[in-house]
PDB file of N, CA, C and O in Angstrom:
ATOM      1  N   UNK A   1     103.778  95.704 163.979  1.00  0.00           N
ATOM      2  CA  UNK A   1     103.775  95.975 162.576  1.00  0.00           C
ATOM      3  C   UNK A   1     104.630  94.928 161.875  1.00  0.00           C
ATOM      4  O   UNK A   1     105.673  94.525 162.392  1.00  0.00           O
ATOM      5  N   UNK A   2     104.259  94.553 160.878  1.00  0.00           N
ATOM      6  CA  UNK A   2     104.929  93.911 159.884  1.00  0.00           C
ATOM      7  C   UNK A   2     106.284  94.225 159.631  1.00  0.00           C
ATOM      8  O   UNK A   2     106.545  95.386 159.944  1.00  0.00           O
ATOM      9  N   UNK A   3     107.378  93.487 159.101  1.00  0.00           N
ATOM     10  CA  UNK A   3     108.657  93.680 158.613  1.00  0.00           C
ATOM     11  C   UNK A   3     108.470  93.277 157.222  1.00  0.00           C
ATOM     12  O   UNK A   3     109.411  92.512 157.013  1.00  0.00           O
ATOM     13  N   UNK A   4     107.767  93.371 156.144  1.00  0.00           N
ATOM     14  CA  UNK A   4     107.570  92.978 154.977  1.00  0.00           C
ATOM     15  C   UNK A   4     107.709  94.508 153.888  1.00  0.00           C
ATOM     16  O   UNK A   4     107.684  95.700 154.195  1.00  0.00           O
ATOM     17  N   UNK A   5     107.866  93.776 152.465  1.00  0.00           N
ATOM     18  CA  UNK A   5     108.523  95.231 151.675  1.00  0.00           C
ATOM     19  C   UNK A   5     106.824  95.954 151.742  1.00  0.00           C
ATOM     20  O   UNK A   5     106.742  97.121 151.357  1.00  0.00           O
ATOM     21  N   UNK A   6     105.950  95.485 152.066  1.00  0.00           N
ATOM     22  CA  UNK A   6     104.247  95.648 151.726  1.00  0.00           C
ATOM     23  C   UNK A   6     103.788  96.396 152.669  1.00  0.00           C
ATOM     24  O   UNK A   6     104.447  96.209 153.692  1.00  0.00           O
ATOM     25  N   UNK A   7     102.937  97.184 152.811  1.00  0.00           N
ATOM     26  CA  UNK A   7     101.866  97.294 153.459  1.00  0.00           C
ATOM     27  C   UNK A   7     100.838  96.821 153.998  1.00  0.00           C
ATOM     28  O   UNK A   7     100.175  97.304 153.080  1.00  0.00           O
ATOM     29  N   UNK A   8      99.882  96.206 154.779  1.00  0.00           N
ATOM     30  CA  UNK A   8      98.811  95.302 154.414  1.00  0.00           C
ATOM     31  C   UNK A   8      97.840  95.986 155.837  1.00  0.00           C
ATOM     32  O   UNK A   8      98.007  95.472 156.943  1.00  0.00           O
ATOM     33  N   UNK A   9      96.900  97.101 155.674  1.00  0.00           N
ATOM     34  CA  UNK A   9      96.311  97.559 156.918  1.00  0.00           C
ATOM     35  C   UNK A   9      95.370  96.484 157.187  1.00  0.00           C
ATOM     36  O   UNK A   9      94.931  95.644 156.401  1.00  0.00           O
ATOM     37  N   UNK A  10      95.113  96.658 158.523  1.00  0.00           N
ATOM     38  CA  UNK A  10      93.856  95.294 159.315  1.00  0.00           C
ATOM     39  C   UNK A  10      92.422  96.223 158.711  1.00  0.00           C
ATOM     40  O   UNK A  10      92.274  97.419 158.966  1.00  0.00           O
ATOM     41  N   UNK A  11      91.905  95.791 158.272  1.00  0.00           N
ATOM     42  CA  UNK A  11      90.736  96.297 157.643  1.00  0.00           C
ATOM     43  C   UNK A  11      89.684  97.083 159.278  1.00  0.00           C
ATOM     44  O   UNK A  11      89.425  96.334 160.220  1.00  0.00           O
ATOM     45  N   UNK A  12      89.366  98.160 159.293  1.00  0.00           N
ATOM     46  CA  UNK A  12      88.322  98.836 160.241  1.00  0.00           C
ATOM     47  C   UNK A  12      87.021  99.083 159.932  1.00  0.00           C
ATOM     48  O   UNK A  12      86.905  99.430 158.756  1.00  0.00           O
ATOM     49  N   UNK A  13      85.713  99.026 160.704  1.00  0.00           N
ATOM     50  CA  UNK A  13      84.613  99.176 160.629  1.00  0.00           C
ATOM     51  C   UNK A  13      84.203 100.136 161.541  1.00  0.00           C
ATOM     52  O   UNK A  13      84.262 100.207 162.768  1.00  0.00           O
ATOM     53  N   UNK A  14      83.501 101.318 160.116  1.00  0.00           N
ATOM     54  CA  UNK A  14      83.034 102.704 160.731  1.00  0.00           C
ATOM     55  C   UNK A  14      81.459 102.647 160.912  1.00  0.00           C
ATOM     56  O   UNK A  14      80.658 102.015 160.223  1.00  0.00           O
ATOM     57  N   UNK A  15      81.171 103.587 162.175  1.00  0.00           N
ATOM     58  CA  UNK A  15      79.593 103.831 161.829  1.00  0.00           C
ATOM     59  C   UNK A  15      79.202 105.295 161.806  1.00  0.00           C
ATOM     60  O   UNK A  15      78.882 105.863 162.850  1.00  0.00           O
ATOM     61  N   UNK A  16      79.224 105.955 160.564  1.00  0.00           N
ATOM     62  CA  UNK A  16      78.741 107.186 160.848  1.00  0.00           C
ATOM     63  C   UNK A  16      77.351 107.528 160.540  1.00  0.00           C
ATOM     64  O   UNK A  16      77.020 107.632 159.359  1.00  0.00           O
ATOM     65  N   UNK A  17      76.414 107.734 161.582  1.00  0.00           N
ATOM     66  CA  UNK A  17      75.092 107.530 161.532  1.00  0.00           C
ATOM     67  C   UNK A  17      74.459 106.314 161.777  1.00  0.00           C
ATOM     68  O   UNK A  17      74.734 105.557 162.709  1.00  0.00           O
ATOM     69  N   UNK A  18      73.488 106.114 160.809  1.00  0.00           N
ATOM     70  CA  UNK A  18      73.113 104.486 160.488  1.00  0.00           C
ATOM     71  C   UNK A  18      73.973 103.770 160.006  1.00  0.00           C
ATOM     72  O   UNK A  18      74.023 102.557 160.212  1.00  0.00           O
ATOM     73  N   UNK A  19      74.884 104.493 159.200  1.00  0.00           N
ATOM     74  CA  UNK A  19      75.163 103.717 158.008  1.00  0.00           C
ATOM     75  C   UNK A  19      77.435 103.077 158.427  1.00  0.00           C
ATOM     76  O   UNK A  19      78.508 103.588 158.748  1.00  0.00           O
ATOM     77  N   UNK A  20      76.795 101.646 158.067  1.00  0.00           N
ATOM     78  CA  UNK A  20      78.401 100.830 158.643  1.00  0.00           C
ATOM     79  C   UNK A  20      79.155 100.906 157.438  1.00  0.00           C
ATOM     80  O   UNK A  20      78.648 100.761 156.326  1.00  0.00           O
ATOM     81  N   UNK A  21      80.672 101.189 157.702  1.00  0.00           N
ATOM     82  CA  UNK A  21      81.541 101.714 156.376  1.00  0.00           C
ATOM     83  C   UNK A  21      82.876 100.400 156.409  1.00  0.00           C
ATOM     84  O   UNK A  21      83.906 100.913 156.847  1.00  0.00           O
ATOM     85  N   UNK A  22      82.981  99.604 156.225  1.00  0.00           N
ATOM     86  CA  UNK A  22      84.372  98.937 155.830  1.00  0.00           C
ATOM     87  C   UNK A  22      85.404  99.554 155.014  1.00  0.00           C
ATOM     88  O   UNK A  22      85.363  99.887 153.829  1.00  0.00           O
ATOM     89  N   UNK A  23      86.257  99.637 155.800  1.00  0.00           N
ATOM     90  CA  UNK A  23      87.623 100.632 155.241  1.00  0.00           C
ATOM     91  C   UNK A  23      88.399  99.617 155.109  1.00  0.00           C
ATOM     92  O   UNK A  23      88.642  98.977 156.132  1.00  0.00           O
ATOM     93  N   UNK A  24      88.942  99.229 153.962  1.00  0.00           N
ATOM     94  CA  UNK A  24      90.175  97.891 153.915  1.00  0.00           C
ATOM     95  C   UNK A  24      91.613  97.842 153.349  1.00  0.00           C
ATOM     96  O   UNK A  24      92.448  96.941 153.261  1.00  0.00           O
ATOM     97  N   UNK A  25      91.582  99.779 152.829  1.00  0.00           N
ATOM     98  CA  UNK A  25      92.668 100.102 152.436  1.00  0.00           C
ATOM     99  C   UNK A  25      93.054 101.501 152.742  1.00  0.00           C
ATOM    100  O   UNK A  25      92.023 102.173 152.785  1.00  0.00           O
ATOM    101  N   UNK A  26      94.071 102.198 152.965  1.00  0.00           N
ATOM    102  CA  UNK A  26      94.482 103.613 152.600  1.00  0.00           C
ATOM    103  C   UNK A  26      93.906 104.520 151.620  1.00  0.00           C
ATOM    104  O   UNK A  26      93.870 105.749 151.679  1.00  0.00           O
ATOM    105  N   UNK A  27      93.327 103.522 150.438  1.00  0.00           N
ATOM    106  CA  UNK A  27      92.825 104.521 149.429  1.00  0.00           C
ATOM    107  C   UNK A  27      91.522 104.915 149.649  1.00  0.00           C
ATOM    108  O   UNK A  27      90.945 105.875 149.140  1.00  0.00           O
ATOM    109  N   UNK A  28      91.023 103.975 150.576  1.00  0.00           N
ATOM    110  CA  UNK A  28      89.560 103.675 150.352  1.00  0.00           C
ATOM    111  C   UNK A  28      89.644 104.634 152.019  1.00  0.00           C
ATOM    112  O   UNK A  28      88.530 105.095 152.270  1.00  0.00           O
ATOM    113  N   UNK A  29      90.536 104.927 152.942  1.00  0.00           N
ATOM    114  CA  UNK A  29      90.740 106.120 153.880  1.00  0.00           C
ATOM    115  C   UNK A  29      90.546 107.433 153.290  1.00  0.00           C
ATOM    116  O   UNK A  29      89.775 108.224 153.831  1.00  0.00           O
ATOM    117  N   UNK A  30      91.023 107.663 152.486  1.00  0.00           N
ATOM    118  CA  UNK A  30      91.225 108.691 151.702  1.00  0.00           C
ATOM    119  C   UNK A  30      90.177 109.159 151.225  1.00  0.00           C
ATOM    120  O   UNK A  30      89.693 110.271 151.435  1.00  0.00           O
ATOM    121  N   UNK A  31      89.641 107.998 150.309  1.00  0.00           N
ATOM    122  CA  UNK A  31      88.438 108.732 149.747  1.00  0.00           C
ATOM    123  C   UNK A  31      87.516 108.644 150.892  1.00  0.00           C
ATOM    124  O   UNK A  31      86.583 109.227 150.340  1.00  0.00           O
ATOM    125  N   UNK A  32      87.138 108.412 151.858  1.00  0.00           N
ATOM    126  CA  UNK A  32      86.335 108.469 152.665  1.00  0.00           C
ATOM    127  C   UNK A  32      86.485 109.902 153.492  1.00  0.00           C
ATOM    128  O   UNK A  32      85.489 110.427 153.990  1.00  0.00           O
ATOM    129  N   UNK A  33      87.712 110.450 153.591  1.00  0.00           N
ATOM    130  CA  UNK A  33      88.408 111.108 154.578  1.00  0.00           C
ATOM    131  C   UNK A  33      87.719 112.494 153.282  1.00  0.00           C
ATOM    132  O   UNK A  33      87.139 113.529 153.610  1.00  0.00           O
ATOM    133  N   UNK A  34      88.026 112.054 151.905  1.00  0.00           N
ATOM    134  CA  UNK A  34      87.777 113.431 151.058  1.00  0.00           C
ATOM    135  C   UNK A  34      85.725 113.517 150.970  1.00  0.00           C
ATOM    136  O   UNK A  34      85.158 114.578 151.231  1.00  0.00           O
ATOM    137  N   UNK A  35      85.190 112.664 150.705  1.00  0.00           N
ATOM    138  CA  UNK A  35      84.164 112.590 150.990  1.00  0.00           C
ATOM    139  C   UNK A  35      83.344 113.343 151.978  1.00  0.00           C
ATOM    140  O   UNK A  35      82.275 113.934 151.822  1.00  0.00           O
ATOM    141  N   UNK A  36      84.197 113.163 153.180  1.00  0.00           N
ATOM    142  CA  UNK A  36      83.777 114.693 154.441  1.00  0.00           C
ATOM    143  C   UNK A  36      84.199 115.857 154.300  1.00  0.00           C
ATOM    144  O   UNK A  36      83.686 116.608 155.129  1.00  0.00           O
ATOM    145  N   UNK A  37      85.347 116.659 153.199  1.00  0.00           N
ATOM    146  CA  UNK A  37      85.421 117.926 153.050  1.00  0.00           C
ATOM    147  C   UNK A  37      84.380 118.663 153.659  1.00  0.00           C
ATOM    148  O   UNK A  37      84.534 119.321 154.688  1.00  0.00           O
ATOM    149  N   UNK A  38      83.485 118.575 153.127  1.00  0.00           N
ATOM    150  CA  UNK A  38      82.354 119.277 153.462  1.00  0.00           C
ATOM    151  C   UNK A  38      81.790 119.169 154.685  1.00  0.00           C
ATOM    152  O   UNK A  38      80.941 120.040 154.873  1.00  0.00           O
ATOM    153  N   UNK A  39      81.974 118.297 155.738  1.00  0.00           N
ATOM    154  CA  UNK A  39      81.099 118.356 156.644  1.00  0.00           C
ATOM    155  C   UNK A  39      82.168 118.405 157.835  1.00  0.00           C
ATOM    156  O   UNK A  39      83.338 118.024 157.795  1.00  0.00           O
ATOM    157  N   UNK A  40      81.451 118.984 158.930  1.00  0.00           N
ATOM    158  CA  UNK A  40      81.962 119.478 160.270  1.00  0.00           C
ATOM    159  C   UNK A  40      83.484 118.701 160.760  1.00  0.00           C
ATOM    160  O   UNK A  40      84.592 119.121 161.093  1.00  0.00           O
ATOM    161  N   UNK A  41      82.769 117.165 160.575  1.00  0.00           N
ATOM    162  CA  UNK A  41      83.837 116.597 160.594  1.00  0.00           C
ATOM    163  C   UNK A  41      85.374 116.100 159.898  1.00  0.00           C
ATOM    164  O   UNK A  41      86.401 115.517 160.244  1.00  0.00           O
ATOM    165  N   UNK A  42      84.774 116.753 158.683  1.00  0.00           N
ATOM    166  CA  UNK A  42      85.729 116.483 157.473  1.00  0.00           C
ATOM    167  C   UNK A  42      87.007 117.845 158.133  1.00  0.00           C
ATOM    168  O   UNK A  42      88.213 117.609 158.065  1.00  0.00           O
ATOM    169  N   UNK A  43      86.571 118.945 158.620  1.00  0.00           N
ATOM    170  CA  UNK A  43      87.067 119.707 159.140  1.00  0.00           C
ATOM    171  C   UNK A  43      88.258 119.088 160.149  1.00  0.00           C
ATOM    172  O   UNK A  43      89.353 119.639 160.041  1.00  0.00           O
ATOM    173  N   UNK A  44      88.182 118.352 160.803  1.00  0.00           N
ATOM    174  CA  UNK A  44      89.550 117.779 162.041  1.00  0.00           C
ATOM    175  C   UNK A  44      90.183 116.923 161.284  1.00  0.00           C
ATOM    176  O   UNK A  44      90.903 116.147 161.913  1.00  0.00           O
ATOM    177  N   UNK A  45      90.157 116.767 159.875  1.00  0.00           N
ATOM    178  CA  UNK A  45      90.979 115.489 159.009  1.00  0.00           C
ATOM    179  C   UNK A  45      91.970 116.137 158.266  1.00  0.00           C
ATOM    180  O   UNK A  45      92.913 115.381 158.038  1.00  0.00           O
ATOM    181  N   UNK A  46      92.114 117.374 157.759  1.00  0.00           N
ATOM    182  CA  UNK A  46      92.791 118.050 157.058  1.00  0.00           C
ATOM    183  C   UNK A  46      94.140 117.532 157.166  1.00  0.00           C
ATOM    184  O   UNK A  46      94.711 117.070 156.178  1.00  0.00           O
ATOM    185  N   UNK A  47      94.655 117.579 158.252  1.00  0.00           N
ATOM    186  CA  UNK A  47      96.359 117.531 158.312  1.00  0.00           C
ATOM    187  C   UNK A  47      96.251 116.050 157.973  1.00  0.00           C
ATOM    188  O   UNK A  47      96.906 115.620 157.024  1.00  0.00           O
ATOM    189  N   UNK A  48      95.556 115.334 158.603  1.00  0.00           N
ATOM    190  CA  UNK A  48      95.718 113.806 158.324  1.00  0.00           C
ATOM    191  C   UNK A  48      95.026 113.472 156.789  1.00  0.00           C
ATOM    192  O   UNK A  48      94.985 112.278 156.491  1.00  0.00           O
ATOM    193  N   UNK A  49      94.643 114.165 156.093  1.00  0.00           N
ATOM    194  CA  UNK A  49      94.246 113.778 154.775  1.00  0.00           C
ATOM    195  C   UNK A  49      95.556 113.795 153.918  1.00  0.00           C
ATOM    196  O   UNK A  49      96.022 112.922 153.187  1.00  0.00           O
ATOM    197  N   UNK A  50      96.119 115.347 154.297  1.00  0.00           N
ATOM    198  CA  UNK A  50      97.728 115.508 153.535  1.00  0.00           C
ATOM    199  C   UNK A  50      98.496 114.447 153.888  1.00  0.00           C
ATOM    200  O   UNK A  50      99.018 113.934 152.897  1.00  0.00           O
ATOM    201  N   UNK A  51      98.877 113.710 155.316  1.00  0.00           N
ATOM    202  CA  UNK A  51      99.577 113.103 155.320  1.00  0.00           C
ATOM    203  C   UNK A  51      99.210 111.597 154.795  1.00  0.00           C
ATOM    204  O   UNK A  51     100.163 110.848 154.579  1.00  0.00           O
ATOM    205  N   UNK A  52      98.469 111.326 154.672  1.00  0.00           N
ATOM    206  CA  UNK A  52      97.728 109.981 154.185  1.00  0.00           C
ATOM    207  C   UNK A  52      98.232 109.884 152.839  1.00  0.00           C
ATOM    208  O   UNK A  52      98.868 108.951 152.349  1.00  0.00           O
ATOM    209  N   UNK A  53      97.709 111.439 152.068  1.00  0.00           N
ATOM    210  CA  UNK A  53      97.992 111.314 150.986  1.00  0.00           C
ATOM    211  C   UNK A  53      99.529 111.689 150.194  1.00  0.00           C
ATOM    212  O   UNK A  53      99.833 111.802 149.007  1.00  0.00           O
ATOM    213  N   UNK A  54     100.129 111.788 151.181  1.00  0.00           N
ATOM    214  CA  UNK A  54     101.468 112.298 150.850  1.00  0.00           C
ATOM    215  C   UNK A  54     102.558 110.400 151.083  1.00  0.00           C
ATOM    216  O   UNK A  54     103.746 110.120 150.930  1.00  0.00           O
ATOM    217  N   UNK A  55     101.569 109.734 151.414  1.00  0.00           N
ATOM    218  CA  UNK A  55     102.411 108.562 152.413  1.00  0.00           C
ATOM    219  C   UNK A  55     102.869 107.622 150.928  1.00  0.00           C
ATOM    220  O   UNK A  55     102.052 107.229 150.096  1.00  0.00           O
ATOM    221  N   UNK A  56     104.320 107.403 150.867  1.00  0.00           N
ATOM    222  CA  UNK A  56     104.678 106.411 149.732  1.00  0.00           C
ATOM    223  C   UNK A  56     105.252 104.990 150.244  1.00  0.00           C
ATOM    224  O   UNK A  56     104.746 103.915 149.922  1.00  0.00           O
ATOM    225  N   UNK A  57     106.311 105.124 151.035  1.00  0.00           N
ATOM    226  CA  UNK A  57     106.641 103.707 151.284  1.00  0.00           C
ATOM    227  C   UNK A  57     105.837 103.315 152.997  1.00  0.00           C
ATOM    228  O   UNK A  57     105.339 103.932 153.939  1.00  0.00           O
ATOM    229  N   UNK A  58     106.164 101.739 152.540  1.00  0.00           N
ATOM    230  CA  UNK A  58     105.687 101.189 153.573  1.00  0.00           C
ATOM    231  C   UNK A  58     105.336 101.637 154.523  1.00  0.00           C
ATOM    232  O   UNK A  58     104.120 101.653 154.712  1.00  0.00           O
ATOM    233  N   UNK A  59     106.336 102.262 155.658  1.00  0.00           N
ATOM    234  CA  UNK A  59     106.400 102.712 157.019  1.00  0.00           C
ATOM    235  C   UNK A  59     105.270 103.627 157.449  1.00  0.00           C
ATOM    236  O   UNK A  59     104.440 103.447 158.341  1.00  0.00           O
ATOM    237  N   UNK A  60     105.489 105.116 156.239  1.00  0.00           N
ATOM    238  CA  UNK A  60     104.516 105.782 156.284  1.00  0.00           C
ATOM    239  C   UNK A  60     103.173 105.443 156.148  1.00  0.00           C
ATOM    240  O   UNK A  60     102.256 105.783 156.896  1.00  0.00           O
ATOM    241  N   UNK A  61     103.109 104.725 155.112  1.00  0.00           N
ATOM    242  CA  UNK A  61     101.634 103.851 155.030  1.00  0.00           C
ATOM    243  C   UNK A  61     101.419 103.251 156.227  1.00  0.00           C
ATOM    244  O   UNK A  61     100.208 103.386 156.404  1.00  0.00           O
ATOM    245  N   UNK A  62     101.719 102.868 156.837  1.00  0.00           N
ATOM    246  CA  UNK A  62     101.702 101.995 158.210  1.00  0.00           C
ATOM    247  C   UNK A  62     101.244 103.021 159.211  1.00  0.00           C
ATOM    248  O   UNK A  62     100.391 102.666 160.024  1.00  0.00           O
ATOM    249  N   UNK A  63     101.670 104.149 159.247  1.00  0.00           N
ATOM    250  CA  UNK A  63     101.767 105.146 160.202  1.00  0.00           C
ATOM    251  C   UNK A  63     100.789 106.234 159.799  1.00  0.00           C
ATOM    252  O   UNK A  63     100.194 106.818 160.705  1.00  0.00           O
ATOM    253  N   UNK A  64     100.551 106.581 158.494  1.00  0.00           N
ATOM    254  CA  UNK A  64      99.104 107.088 158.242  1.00  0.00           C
ATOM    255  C   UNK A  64      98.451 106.322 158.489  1.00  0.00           C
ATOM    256  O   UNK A  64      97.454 106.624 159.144  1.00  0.00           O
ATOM    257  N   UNK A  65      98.664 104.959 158.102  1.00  0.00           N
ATOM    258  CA  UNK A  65      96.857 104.210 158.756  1.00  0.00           C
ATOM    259  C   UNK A  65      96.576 104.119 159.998  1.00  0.00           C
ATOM    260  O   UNK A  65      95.419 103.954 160.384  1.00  0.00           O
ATOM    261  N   UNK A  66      98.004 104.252 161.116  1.00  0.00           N
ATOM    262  CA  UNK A  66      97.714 104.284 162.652  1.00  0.00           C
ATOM    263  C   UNK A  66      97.013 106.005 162.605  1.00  0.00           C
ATOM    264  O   UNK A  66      95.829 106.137 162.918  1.00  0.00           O
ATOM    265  N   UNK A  67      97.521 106.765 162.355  1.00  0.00           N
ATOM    266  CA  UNK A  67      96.680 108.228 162.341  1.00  0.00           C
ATOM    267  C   UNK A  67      95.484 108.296 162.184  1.00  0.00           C
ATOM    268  O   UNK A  67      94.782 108.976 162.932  1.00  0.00           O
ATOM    269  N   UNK A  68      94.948 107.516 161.049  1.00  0.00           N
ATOM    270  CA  UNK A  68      93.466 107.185 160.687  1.00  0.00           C
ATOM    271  C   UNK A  68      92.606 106.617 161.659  1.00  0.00           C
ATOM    272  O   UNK A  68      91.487 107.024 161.974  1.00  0.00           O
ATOM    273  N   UNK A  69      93.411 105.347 162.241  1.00  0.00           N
ATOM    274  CA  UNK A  69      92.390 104.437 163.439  1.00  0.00           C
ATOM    275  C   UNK A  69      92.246 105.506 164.069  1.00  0.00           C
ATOM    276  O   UNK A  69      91.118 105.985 163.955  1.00  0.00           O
ATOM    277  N   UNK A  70      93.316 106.358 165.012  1.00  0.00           N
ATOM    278  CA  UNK A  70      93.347 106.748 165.754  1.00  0.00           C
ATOM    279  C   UNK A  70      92.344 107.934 165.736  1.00  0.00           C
ATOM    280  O   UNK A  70      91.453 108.150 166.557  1.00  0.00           O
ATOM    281  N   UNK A  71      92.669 108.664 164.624  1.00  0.00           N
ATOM    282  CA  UNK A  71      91.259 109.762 164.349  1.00  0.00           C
ATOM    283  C   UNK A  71      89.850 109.171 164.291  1.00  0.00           C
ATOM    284  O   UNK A  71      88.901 109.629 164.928  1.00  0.00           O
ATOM    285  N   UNK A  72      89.799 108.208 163.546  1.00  0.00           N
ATOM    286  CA  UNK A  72      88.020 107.641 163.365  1.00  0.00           C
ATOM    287  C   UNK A  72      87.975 107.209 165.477  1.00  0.00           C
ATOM    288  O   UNK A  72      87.137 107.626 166.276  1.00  0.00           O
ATOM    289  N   UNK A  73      88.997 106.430 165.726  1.00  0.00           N
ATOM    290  CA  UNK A  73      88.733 106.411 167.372  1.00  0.00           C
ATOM    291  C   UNK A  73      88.034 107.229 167.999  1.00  0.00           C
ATOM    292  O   UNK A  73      87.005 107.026 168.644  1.00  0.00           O
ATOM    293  N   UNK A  74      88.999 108.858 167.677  1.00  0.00           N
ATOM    294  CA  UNK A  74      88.715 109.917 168.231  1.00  0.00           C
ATOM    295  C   UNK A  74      87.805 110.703 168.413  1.00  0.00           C
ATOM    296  O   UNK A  74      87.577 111.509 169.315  1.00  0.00           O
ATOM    297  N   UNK A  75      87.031 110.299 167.062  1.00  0.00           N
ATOM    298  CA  UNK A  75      86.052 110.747 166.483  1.00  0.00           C
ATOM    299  C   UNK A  75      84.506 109.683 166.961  1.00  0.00           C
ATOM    300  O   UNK A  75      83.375 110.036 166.627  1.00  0.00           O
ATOM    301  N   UNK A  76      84.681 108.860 167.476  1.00  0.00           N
ATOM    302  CA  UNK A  76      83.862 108.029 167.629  1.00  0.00           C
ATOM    303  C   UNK A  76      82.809 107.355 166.736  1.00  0.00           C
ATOM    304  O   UNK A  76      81.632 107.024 166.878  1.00  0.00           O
ATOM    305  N   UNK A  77      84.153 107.260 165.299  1.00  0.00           N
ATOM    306  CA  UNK A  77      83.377 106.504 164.530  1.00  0.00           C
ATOM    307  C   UNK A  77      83.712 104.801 164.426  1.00  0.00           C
ATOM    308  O   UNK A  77      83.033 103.933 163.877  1.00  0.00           O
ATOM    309  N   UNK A  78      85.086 104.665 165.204  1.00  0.00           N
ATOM    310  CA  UNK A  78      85.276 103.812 164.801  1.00  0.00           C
ATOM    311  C   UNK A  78      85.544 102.974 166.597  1.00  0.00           C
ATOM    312  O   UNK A  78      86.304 103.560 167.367  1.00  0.00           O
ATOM    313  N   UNK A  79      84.876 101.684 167.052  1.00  0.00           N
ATOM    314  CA  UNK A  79      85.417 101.401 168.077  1.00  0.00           C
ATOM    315  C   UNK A  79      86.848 101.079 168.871  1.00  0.00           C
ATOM    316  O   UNK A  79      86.968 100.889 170.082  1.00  0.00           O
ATOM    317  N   UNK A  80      87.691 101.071 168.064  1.00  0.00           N
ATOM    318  CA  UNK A  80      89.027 100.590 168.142  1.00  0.00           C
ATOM    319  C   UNK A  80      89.409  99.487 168.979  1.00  0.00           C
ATOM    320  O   UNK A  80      90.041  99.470 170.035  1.00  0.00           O
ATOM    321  N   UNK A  81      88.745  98.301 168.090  1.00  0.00           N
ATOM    322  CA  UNK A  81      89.088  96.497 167.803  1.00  0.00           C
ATOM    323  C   UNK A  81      90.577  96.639 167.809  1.00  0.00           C
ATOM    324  O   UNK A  81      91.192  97.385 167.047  1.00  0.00           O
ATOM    325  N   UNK A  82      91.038  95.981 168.592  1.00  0.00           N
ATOM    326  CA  UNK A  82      92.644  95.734 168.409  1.00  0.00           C
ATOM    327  C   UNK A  82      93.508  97.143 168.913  1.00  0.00           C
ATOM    328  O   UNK A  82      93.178  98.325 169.018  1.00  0.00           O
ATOM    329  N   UNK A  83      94.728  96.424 169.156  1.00  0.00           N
ATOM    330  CA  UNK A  83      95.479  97.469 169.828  1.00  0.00           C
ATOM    331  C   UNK A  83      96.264  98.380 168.662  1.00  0.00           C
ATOM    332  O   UNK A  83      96.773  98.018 167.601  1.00  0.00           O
ATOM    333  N   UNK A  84      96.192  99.293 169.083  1.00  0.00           N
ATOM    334  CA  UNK A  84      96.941 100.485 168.482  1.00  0.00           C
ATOM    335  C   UNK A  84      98.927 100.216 168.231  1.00  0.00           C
ATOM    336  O   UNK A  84      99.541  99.779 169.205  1.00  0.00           O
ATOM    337  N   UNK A  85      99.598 100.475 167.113  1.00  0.00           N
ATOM    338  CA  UNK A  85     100.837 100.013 167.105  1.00  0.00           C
ATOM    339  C   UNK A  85     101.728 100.906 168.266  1.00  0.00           C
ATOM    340  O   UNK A  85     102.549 100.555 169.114  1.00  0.00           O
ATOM    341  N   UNK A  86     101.254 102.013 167.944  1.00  0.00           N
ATOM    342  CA  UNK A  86     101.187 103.495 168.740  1.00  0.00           C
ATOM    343  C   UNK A  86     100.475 104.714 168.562  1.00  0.00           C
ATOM    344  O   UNK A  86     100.191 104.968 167.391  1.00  0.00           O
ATOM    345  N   UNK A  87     100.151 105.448 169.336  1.00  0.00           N
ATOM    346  CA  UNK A  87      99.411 106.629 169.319  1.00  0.00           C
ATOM    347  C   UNK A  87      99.918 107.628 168.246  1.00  0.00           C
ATOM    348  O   UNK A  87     101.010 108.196 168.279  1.00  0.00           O
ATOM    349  N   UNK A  88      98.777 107.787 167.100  1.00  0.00           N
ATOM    350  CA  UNK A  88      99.486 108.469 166.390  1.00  0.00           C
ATOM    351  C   UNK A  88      99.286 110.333 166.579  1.00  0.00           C
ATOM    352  O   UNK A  88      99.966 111.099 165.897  1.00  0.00           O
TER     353      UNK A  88
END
């Protein structure tokens, strides 16, 4: 991880279904993450939606977005390119 006052996530590529999703920010997690409310899967995001959206400085931002890889991983939407900072 970075030592900078910033944030800056490595941008991830989802496939849910047909359809390929470029995620290149936290916000754009978020709304993706609120977007599934409704569906089966939107269901296993809950705690990680609060914390995403609760995240203000750096660190946390850093550490919700490892939660995120790690869920879309989990979820097998996302292949997980690159190593993990740690298991979130």
């Amino acid at each position: 991880m970075r030592n900078s006052a910033e944030f800056h996530p490595t941008p991830i590529h989802l496939t849910l279904g047909h359809e390929q999703i470029d995620i290149e920010s936290l916000d754009e997690a978020i709304h993706f993450l609120r977007s599934l409310r409704h569906d089966r899967l939107g269901g296993f995001a809950e705690m990680l939606l609060l914390q995403m959206e609760a995240a203000r400085a750096p660190q946390q931002k850093a550490e919700a977005w490892t939660a995120f890889r790690t869920w879309s991983t989990a979820c097998g939407l996302h292949g997980g390119e690159g190593p993990l900072p740690r298991a979130a």
